[in-house]
C-alpha positions in Angstrom: -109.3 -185.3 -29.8 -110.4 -185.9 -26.4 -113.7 -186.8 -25.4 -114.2 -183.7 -23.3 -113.0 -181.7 -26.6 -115.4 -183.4 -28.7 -118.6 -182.3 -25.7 -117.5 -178.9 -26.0 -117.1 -178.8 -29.6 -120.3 -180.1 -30.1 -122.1 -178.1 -27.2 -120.9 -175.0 -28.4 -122.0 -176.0 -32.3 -125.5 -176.5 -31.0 -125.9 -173.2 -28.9 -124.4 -171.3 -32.0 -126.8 -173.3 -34.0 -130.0 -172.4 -32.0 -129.0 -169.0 -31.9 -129.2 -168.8 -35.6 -132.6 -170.7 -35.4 -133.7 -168.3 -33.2 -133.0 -165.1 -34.9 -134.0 -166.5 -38.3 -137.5 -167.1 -36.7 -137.3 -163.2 -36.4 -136.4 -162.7 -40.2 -139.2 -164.7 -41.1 -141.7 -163.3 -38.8 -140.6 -159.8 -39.3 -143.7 -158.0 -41.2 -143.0 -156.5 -44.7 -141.6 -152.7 -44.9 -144.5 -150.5 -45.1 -144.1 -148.1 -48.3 -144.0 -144.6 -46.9 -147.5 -142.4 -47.5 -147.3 -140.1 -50.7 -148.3 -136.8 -49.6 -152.1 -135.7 -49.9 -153.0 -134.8 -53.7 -153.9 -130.9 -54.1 -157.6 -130.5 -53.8 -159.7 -130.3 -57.1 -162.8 -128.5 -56.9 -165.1 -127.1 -59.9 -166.4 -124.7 -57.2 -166.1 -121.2 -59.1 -166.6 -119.5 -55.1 -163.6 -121.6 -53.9 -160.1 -119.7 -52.0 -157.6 -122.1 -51.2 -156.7 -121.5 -47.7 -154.4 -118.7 -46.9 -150.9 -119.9 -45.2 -150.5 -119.1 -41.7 -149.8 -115.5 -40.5 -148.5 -113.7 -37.8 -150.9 -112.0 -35.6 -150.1 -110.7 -32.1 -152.7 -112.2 -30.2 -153.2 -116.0 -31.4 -154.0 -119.4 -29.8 -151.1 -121.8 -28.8 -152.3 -123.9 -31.9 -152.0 -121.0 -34.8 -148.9 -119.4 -33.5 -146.9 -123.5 -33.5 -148.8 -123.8 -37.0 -147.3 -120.6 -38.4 -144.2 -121.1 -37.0 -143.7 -124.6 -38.1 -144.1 -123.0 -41.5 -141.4 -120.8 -41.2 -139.2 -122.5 -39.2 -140.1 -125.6 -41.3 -139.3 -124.1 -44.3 -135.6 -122.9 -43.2 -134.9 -126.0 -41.3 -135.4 -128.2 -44.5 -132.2 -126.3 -46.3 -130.6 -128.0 -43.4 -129.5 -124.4 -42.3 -128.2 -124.9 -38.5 -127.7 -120.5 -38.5 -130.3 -119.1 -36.0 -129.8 -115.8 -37.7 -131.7 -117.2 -40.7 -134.3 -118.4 -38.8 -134.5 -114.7 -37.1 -135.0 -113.5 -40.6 -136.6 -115.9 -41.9 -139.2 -114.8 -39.1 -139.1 -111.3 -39.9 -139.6 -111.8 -43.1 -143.1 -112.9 -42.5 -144.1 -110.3 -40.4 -142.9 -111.2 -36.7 -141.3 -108.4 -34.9 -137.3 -108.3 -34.5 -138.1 -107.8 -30.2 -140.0 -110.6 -30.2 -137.4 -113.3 -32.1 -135.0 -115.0 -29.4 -132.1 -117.0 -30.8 -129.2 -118.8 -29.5 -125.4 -119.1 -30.4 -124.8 -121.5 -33.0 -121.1 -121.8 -31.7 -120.2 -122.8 -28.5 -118.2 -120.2 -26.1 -115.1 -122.4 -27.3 -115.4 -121.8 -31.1 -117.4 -125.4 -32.2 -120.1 -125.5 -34.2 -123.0 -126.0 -31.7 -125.2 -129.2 -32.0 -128.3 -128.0 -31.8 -129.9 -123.8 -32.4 -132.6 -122.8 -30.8 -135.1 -119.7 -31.9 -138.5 -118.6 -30.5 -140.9 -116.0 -31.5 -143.2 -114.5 -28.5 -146.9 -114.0 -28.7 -148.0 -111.9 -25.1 -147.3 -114.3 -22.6 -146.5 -117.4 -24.3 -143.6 -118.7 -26.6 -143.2 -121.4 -29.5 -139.9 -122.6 -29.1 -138.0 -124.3 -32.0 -135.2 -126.7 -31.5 -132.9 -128.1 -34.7 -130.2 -130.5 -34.7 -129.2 -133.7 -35.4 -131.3 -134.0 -38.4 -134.5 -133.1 -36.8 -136.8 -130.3 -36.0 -138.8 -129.6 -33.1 -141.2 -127.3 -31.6 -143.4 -126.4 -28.8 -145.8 -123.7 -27.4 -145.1 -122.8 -23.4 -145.6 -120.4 -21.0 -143.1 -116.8 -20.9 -140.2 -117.1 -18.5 -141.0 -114.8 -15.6 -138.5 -112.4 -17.3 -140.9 -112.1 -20.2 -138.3 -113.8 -22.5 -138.7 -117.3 -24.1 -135.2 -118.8 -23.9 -133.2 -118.9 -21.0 -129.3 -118.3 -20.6 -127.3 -116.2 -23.2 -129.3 -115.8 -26.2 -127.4 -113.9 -29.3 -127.6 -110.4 -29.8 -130.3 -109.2 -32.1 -129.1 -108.3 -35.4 -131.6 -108.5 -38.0 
């Protein structure tokens, strides 16, 4: 081998050697996995008086806060079957009192026959809408403002079956 082989061989020996120096200083630095929290423990109480708190209810006129807090308990509830249907979230909805006008759901196939990636469902308290998004996995929600049409969703919602 050639003297100029021998450089090259043993410049690119050290560069893949302080590469692996460097990313081992991450693996050793790298904090411990924290255990994930164990849910809260059911409160004990020798209180005679005491009511557990009721779960949350539909009312028609609410704050932004109690209407996302009931419907994360619905919606919650379907979206942990996994269920990507927004027709089970509409009953699901109904089921616990809200009004069939005021559920809004969208296809859960595209105009092209796929299963769609992500549903979306929202429930209508006077002026102002908790939207639910799931998909991918994950669940989401928010409380807005009414569209000026006095719907929730915009664009082609599905027709209301339930």
């Amino acid at each position: 081998m050639s003297t100029r082989t021998n450089l090259a061989l043993a410049t690119a020996v050290a560069g893949t050697l302080g590469v692996a120096a460097i990313l081992w200083s991450f693996v050793i630095q790298a904090p411990a996995p924290v255990p994930p929290k164990a849910p809260p423990a059911a409160v004990e109480t020798n209180d005679p008086n005491f009511e557990p708190a009721p779960p949350p209810s539909y009312g028609e006129t609410t704050t932004d806060a109690a209407a996302k807090l009931f419907f994360d308990d619905v919606a919650g509830q379907v979206a942990a079957t996994g269920s990507m249907d927004g027709a089970v979230y509409a009953a699901a909805f109904v089921a616990a009192g809200v009004p069939g006008e005021l559920i809004e759901v969208t296809e859960t196939r595209t105009p092209v026959g796929y299963e769609a990636e992500t549903v979306q469902f929202s429930v209508r308290w006077e002026d102002r809408c908790v939207i639910g998004d799931v998909g991918h996995g994950k669940f989401t929600s928010q409380a807005i403002e009414a569209t000026h049409y006095g719907t929730c969703l915009i664009g082609s919602t599905r027709p209301r079956d339930w």
